[in-house]
C-alpha positions as CSV (number, residue, x, y, z in Angstrom):
1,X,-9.5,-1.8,20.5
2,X,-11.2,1.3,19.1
3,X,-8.4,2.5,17.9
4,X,-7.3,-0.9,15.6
5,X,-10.5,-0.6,14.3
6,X,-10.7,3.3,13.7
7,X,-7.0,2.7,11.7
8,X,-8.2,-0.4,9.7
9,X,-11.2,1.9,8.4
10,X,-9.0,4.6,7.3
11,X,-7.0,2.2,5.9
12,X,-9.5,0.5,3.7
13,X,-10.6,4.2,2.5
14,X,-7.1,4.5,1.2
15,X,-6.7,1.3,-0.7
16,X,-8.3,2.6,-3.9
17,X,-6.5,5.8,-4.1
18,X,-2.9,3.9,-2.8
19,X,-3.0,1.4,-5.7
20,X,-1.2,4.4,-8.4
21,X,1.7,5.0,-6.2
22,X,2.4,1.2,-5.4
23,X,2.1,0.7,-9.5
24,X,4.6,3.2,-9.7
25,X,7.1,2.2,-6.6
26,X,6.7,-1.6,-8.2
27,X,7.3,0.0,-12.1
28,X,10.6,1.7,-11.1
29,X,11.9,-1.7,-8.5
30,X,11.5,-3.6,-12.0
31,X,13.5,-1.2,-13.7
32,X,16.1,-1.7,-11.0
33,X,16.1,-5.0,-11.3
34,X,14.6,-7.4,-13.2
35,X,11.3,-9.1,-11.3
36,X,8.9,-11.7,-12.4
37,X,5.1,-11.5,-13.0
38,X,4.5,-13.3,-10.0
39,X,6.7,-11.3,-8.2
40,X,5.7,-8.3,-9.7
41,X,1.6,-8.8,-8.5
42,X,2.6,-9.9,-5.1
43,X,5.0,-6.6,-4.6
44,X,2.3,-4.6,-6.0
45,X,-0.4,-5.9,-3.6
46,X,2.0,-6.0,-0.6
47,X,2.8,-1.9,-0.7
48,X,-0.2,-1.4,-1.7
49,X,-1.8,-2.5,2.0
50,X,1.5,-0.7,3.5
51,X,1.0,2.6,1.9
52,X,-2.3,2.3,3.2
53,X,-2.0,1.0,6.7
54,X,0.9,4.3,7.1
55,X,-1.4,6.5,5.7
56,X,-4.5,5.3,7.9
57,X,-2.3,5.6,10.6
58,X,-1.4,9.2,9.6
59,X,-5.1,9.9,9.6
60,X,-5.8,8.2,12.6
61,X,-2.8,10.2,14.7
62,X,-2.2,13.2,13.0
């Protein structure tokens, strides 16, 4: 159990400094292919929380 919760703190560390590379991920996806607002906000949060959990995880094991 210590070890969820010592990931989910590194993880929250890293959502502010994750948000730039998920912009950029979700900027060059629309250029691929066309993607809605919607879409757009929802792909943006969603790798947002994944870049963070793999990089809390990182921290956590490395």
């Amino acid at each position: 159990m210590l070890e969820i919760v010592l990931t989910l703190v590194f993880s929250v560390v890293m959502l502010v400094f994750m948000a730039f590379p998920a912009m950029k991920i979700v900027e060059a996806i629309g250029k691929i292919t066309p993607i809605s607002e919607k879409l757009h906000n929802i792909l943006q949060i969603l790798i947002t929380i994944l870049l963070s959990l793999a990089v809390g995880l990182f921290l956590k094991f490395a």
